[in-house]
Every structure is written in structure tokens, then in C-alpha cells.
C-alpha positions in Angstrom: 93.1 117.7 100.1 92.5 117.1 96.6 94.0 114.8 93.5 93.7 115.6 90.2 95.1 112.4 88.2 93.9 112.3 84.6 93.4 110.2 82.3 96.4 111.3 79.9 98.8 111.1 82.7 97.8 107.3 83.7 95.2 105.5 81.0 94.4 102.9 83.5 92.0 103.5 86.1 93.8 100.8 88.3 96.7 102.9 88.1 95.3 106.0 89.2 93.4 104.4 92.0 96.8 103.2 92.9 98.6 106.3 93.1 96.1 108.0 95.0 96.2 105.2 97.7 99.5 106.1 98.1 99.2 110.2 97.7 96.6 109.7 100.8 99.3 107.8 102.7 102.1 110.3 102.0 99.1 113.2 103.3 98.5 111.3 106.4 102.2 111.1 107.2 102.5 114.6 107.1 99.6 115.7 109.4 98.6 117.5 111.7 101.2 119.9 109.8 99.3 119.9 106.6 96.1 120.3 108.0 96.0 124.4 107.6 96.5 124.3 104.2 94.3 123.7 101.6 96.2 121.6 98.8 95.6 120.0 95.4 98.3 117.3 93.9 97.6 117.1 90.7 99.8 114.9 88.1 100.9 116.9 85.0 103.4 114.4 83.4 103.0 110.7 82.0 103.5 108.7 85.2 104.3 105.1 84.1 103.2 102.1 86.3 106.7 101.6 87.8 106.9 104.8 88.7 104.2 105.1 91.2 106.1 105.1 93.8 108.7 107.5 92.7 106.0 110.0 92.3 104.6 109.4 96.1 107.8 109.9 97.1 108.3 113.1 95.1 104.9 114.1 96.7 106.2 113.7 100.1 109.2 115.8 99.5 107.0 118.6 98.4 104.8 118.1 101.3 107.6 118.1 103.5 109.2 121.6 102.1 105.5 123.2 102.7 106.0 122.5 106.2 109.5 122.7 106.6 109.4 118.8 107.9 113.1 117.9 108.2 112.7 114.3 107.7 
């Protein structure tokens, strides 16, 4: 598992720390399905500290396509 979080998409260090904390969570909900895959979130767009948890949820929705997770 990998994060790619620049610096253009969140300035503050804080912030990205943040949003990885919760990328890691939304990972670890999804195992043991998304352990045979090799995967890379990385943030493309501006992500706005409000909005962190919008985007773990958006990460959780793609995980849960990749494994066909229901929920």
C-alpha cells in the first residue's frame, strides 16, 4: 500500500498526516481482501481541510469496487 499526498494538493503537513491516518484506516477495513493487490492512493485534486473525510470515504468506495465489497 502506498500514498502519494503532495504538497500542492494539501500545503500543510498536518493535513496530509491527517488524511493518511485515515487512508490507513479505510485500508485496514478492507483487508484481508486488499491484501493481493498492490495499490497506490494518490491525491490529484486540492483537498481542503474539511474535506478529509470526504476523500477517506471516497477512498473506501474505490476500495470497495476493487473487491467487489458490497457494504
Amino acid at each position: 500500500m502506498g500514498y502519494v499526498i503532495g504538497r500542492k494538493a494539501m500545503p500543510r503537513a498536518v493535513d496530509r498526516n491527517r488524511l493518511r491516518r485515515r487512508l490507513r484506516e479505510s485500508v485496514r477495513a478492507a483487508r484481508p481482501a486488499v491484501e493481493r493487490f498492490d495499490i497506490i492512493l494518490r491525491v490529484r485534486d486540492r483537498v481542503r481541510r474539511n474535506d478529509i473525510a470526504a476523500a477517506a470515504a471516497e477512498a473506501w468506495v474505490l476500495l470497495a469496487k476493487l473487491t467487489g465489497d458490497p457494504r
